[in-house]
Structure formats: structure tokens, C-alpha cells
N, C-alpha and C positions, 0 to 999 in steps of 0.2 A: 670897526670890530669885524663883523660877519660881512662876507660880501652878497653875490646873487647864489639865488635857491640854485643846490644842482644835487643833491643827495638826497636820496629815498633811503627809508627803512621798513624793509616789508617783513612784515611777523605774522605766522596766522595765528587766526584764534582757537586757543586750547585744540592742537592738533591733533595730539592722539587721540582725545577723547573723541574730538569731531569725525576721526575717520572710522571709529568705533560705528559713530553714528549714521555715515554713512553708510555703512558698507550694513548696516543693523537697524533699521529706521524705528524697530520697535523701541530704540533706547533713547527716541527722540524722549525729550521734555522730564526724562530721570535726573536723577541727581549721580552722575557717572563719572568712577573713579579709575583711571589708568594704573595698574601698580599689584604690586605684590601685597593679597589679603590679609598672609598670615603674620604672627606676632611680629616677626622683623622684617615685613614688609616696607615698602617707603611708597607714597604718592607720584607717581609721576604726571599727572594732567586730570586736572579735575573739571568737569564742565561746571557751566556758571549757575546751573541748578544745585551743583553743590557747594560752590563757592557761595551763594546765600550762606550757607552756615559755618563758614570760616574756614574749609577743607583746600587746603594750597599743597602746589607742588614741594618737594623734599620735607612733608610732614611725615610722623611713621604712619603706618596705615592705622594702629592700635587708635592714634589720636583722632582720626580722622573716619573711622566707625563712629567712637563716642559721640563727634562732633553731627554724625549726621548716619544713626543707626539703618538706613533705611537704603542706604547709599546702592549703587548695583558695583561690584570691581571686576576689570576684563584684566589680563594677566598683561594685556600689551602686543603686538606684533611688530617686531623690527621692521621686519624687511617689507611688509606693506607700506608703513610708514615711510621709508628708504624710498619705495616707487613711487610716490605721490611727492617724495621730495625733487628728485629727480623729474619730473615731472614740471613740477612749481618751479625750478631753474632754467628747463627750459624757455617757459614764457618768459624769464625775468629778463633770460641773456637776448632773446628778440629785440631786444629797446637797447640793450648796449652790452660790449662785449666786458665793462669794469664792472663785476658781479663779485661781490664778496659774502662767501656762504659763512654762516656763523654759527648755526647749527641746520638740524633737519628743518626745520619750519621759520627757520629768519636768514634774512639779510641785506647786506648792503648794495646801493645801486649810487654809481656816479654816471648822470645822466645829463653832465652838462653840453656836450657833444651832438643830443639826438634831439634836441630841438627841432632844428630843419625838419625832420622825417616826422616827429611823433608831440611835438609841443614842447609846452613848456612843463616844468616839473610836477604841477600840479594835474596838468592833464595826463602825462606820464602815468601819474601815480593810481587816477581814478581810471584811468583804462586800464592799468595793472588787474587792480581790485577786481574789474567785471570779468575779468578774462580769468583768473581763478575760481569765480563762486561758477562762470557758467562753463571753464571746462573740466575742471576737479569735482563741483560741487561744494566748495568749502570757505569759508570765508577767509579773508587775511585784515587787516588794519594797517596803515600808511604813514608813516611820520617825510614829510618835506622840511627841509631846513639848509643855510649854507655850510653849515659843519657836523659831523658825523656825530655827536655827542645829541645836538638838539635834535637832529631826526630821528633818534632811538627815540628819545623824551618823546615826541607829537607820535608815532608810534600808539606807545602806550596811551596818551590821552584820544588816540583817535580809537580804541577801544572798549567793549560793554562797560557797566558796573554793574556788579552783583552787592547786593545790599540784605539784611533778613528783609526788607520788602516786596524785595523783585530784581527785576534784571533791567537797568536802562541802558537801550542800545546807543554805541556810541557813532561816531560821526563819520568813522571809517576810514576817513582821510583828515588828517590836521598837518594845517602847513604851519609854521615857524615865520612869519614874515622878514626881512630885513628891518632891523630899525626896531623888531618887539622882541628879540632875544629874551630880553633881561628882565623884561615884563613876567615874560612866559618862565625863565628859569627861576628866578629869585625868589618866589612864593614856596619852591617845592621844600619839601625835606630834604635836606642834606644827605641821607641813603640813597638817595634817588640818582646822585652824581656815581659815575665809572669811576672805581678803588675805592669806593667809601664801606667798609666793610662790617659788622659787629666792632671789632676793636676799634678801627678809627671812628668809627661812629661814637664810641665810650670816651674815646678823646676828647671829640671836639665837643660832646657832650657835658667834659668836664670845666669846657670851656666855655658852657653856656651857649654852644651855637648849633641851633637846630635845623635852619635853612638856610637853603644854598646864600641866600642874598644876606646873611649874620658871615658865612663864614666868605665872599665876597669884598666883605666889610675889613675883615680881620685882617693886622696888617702881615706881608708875607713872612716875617721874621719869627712872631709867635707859631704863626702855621707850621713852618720848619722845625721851631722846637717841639711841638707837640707829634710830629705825625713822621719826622725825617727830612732833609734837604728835598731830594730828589719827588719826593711823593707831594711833600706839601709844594713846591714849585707847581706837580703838572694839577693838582685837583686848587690850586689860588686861581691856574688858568682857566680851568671848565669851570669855575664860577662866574667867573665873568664874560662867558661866552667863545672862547676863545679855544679853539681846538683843531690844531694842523694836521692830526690824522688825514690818510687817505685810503682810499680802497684798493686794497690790494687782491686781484682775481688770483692770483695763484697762490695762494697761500701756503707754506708748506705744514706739516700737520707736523705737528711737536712730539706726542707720542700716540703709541698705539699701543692698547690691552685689553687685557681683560681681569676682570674680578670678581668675584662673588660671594652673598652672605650666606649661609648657612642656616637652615631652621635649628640644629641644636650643634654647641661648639663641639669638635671635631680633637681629638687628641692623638690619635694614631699616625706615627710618624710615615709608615707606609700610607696609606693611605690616603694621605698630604701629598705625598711627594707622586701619586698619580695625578692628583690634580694637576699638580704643575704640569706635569709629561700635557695633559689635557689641554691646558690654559698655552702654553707654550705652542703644541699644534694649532690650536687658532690663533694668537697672535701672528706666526711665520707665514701662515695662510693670507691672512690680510696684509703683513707686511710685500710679501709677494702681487698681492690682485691691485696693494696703491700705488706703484709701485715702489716701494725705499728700503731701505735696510737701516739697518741701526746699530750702533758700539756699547749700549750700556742698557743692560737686563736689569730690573728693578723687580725686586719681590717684596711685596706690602702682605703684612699682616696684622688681623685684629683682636685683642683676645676680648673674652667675654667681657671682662670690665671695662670695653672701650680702649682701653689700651693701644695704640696704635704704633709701628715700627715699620720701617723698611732697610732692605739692606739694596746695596747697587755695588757692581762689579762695571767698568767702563774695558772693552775688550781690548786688544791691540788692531783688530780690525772689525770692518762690518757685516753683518752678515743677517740674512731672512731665513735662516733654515733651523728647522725644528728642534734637530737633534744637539745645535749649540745653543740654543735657548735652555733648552732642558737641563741642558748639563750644568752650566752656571747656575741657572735658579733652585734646582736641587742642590748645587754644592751650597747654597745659601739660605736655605732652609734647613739643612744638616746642622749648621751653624745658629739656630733659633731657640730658645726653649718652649718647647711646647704643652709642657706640662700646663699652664692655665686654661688651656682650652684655646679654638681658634675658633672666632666667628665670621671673621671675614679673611679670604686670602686672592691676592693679585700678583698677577706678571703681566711687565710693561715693558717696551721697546724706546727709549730716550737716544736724544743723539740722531737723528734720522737725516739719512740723505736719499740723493737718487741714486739708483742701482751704477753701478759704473764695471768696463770690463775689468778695470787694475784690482776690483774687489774678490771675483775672485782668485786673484795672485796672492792677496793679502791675504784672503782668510786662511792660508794652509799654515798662516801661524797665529791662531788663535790658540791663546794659552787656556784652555779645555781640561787640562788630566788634573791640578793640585790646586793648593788651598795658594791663596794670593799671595805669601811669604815665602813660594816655593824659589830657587833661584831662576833667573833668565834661560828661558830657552837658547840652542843655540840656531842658525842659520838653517834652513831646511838647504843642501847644496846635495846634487850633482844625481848619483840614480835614487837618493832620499826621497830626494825633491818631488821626483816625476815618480816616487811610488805616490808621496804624498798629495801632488794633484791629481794623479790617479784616481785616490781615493776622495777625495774630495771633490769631483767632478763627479764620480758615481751618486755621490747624496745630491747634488745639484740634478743628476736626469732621476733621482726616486722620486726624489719630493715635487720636480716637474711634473713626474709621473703620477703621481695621486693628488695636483689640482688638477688634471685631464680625466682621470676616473671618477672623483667627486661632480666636474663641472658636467659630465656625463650622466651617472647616476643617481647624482645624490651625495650629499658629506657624509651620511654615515656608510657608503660603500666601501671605505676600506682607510684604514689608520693605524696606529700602532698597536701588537699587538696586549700592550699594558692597559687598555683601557679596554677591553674585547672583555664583553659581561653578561651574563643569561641576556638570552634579551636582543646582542646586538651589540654594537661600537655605541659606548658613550661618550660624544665629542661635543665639546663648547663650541658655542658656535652667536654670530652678533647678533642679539637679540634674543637669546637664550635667557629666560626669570631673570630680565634685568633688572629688576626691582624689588629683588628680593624672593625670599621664598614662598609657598604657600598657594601654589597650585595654580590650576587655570580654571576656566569657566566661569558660571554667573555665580555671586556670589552676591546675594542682597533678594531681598522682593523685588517681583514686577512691578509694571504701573499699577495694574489690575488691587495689588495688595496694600496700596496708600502710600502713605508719606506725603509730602509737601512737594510741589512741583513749581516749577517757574520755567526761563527762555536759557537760551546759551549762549556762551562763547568765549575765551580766553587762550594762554597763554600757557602752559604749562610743561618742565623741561626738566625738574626733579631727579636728581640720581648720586643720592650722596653714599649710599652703600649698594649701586646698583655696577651696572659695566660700565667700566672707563671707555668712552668712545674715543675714535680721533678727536685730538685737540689740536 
């Protein structure tokens, strides 16, 4: 089945919170929640002081006061968080250059290779661990296994539990051995398998099969009827160990956006349609700094009953610049009824590639001015042309022009002037209330003030109404 160990999965423990803690040492031994306080806030990393009382990442935060009134909530900081990852990559790519990042605080390591220099996997893995807690300060947890599936699994087993009794710390590194796969898988809960999700989970529930080693059992034909060909194929496979994944270090990032929830729904079609102008400026910013561009602008919107919609426009070419983001996801917001109220609204960049020179040739016919049933444009030819790359090279050196005054001053040094408001430029920006509304600073009692207290440490990655990061 599985051959020799050669893949790490390194996850830290509960990172936001921990680097809260860090950088805050009085928030040692609270019960500290990462996340947007107010009513439509969401959890993003809970330390395991507060996971004793059942407070998990993408809970709302409403539920998660109830659950542990005494809680402290810090709003979050991207971009610290961002440096400490960047940071944590460093070391990882030291031991081998097949590094695949999975988010800020995880990933994968194919370290079959670096033997010779650094051992063997499991020595890998525990000189990883030291070299994070002593040059970050922070803990991580290790899963060793021959396939990417089971070192995610030993990962998580090699980390704390939080219990209402307390915190038992975990073992920091758990290898997967050759030859105990199935030992180590077959016990778990069948969520625990990659793509088993709520639904499929109500599936195979309906099927009586709770753990991985029931549905293992099951033969692949039922599987198939219950969950799909193609799905129930690849999750008959991860039950029995079997996973030809590889790591892949260049990953290219799917989309890029941003979104945000709202503390009260929002009806004003003006008013919307700056967001976007808003949302659209920082998307073409990041699409520029990863570097990609992208053909299909997606606008997500949510109304107060949950309600959720999105409309996408796929362009004739690709493109990172502002003012054609804007233009389509306002033409498609125009297009929306807004009367229910809006609680959540997003623009995303789908379709991504690497910047290329024939893009901007393409873009001077992005079809921009009408509604999608307009007829075909025709050919930009002869001095059209050259007015129109003319012009279209002037937006390429503006918007050059203001990541060189931001990367200088600051982002909010200078933007469009639709967002220009008492006050200053209001511009989105990554890590901006990504978790929802409801302010910043300490929200809860101190130590000083009680509550229950226990140890730390966890996992926590929550953002189901916060900013779409790269995926």
C-alpha cells in the first residue's frame, strides 16, 4: 500500500491566537478568541483555554461569548500574521525546496530527498518543531507518513486536547509508521477523511457508516451511488490508505478577493457600488504584487436572510487593473436586486494566470462599456488601435504609479477619488475586519477579573464570512 515515510505536515498550533500571545504575553493562560466580537462576527482561532468550552474556529462569535462569557477577542492582524508565516517558510524550505503552503500557518513538506543532509523523516520533522518554538517563539505539530493524506491525519494527532478538564499536551510529532496505516486510519470518523464534508457525511450516514474503516468496508459501487463516481472513487481510496497526491511548491493560486460582512444590511445602491470601486482597488493591488491577472470578475452577495448569489462576467482578456474590475462588477451589481438588504458583498478575480507581454495587446479589447447581450465589438485596427493602446498603457503606468506611492507612503496615500471621505482614503486592504464586524481591541475581562483558565494551543483558520484570501 504505503511505501517509506517521506512527507511532513507541519500545522501550528492555534496561530493567530498564539501570536496574539506572543507579541501580548499578558494574554498568556486566557481563554483568547481571534475574530470579529460583534453580532456578525465569526471565530477565527481560538486558544485552547477557550476551546475547553467548545469555542472552534468558523463558529459566530454570538455563539462563542455564550459558550465562554469571559473570553478576551483581539480583532486579528493580517499582516503580522503574514510575517511570521513568511518567516515559518523559510525554515521549512531550509530542509527541502518541495514546500507546499496550504495556508498561513500549514504545510506540506516532501523530504524524501534530504536525508543525506538532515535524516530521516522523523528527525526532519522534530528539528523542524525546535527551530520554530526557538526562533518564532511558537509552537507547530508534525504529522510524518508515506502519503499526504495520513501526515495531515498524525499532524493533528500530534496536537494538544482541550477537554472541560484541561489541556493535554500532545506529542508534537506523530509518525504514521509503514505497515500501521490502517490501524491509525480505520478508527477515525469518517469527517476526518479530505472531501467528506456535512453532506457526504449525511450520506454515508445514511448508510450507517461512521468510520473511515465502515466505509473502507463498503463496496466501491454503493459508494459511487451514494456520493458520485468520481468522489466516491477518490475517498474508497483515502480509506484504505492510498493517496498519490504530491506536493506541489508552486502552486498557482485559484482566485483572489476580497469580501466583507457588514454590521447592519446595507441597501443603498450608491453606496454598494463604492464598495466595489473599493473591493476591486485591493483585489488589482494584490493581483499585481502575486503576480497574475485574471478573465472572470465574480461579485458574491449576501442578503440578510442568508440568501446567498453571485453573478461572474468571464472577460475576452486578462487583466489586473482596477478600473476594469470595477467596471464589470458594478455592471453586475446594477444588475442585482438589492431591496433585501446586503449583508455580505464580495469581488473575486477567477481564471488566473501569469502576467504575460501579449496581455496587454489583449486587453485593449475587453468588452467594458455594455450589458453582456450587447453585440461583438469590432477589431480595434489602424490609428483606433494606437489611440486605444495609448490609452490603455496610460492606466498600466497610473496604477503602476500608485503601488509605487502606497509601497512608499502607505496605502492610504492616494486612491480613487470615490472613496476620498472625512477622515481620509477608505481603502480595503488584506486583513482589513476579516472576520467580520465589530471593532477592535480587548473585548472580555482580564486575568485579573476570573474566569476559568487552563494551557494552550491549536489550530484555528475560520473565515466563512470573513476575506476570501488566495486559494
Amino acid at each position: 500500500m504505503a511505501g517509506e515515510l517521506r512527507f511532513l505536515h507541519v500545522d501550528m498550533d492555534a496561530f493567530y491566537a498564539s501570536v496574539e500571545v506572543l507579541d501580548d504575553p499578558s494574554l498568556a493562560g486566557l481563554p483568547l478568541i481571534v475574530g470579529g466580537p460583534g453580532a456578525r462576527g465569526v471565530v477565527a482561532s481560538a486558544s485552547y483555554e477557550a476551546r475547553r468550552f467548545g469555542v472552534r474556529s468558523a463558529m459566530p462569535s454570538v455563539e462563542a461569548r455564550r459558550r465562554c462569557p469571559w473570553a478576551v477577542f483581539r480583532p486579528g492582524r493580517f499582516d503580522r500574521y503574514a510575517e511570521l508565516s513568511a518567516r515559518l517558510h523559510e525554515i521549512l524550505t531550509s530542509y527541502t525546496p518541495l514546500v507546499e503552503g496550504i495556508a498561513l500557518d500549514e504545510a506540506f513538506l516532501d523530504v524524501a530527498g534530504a536525508g543525506r543532509l538532515f535524516g530521516p523523516p522523523e528527525t526532519v520533522a522534530a528539528t523542524i518543531q525546535a527551530r520554530v518554538l526557538e526562533e518564532l517563539g511558537l509552537h507547530c505539530s508534525v504529522g510524518v507518513a508515506a502519503t499526504m493524506v495520513l501526515a495531515k491525519l498524525g499532524s493533528k494527532a500530534a496536537k494538544p486536547r482541550a477537554t472541560p478538564e484541561g489541556v493535554t499536551p500532545g506529542p508534537g510529532v506523530f509518525v504514521v509508521r509503514p505497515g500501521e496505516e490502517l490501524a491509525f486510519l480505520h478508527p477515525m470518523p469518517v469527517r476526518e477523511l479530505w472531501g467528506v464534508g456535512p453532506v457526504t457525511a449525511r450520506r454515508l450516514g445514511e448508510l450507517g457508516i461512521k468510520t473511515v474503516g465502515e466505509l473502507a468496508a463498503l463496496s466501491p459501487e454503493s459508494l459511487e451511488t451514494a456520493v458520485g463516481r468520481a468522489h466516491g472513487r477518490h475517498l474508497h481510496a483515502l480509506a484504505r490508505g492510498i493517496d498519490q497526491r504530491r506536493v506541489e511548491p508552486d502552486r498557482v493560486a485559484k482566485s483572489i478577493g476580497h469580501e466583507e460582512t457588514y454590521a447592519h444590511d446595507r441597501y443603498d445602491r450608491d453606496v454598494l457600488a463604492r464598495e466595489v470601486v473599493r473591493m476591486a482597488d485591493a483585489v488589482s493591488a494584490r493581483l499585481r504584487a502575486h503576480p497574475a491577472v485574471g478573465r472572470t470578475v465574480t461579485l458574491k452577495i449576501r442578503y440578510g436572510d442568508f440568501t446567498t448569489l453571485t453573478r461572474a462576467r468571464t472577460l475576452e482578456s486578462p487583466t489586473d487593473l482596477a478600473r476594469d474590475i470595477a467596471a464589470v462588477a458594478t455592471e453586475l451589481l446594477d444588475n442585482l436586486d438589492l431591496a433585501p438588504g446586503v449583508r455580505l458583498l464580495g469581488v473575486s478575480m477567477t481564471n488566473l494566470a501569469a502576467p504575460a507581454e501579449e496581455v496587454e495587446e489583449a486587453q485593449l479589447r475587453l468588452p467594458l462599456g455594455g450589458p453582456e447581450d450587447d453585440p461583438p465589438r469590432q477589431s480595434v485596427t489602424g490609428a483606433a488601435a494606437a489611440a486605444s493602446r495609448s490609452g490603455h498603457q496610460s492606466w498600466v503606468a497610473a496604477e503602476n504609479a500608485v503601488d509605487e506611492v502606497r509601497e512608499r507612503y502607505g496605502s492610504a496615500a492616494v486612491g480613487p477619488a470615490s472613496l476620498l471621505e472625512e477622515g481620509g482614503l477608505r481603502l480595503r486592504r488584506l486583513g482589513d475586519a476579516p472576520w467580520g464586524p465589530g471593532g477592535g481591541g480587548r473585548v472580555g475581562p482580564r486575568r485579573e477579573e476570573g474566569g476559568p483558565r487552563g494551557r494552550s494551543s491549536g489550530t484555528g483558520l475560520g473565515n466563512p464570512e470573513g476575506e476570501t484570501e488566495v486559494t
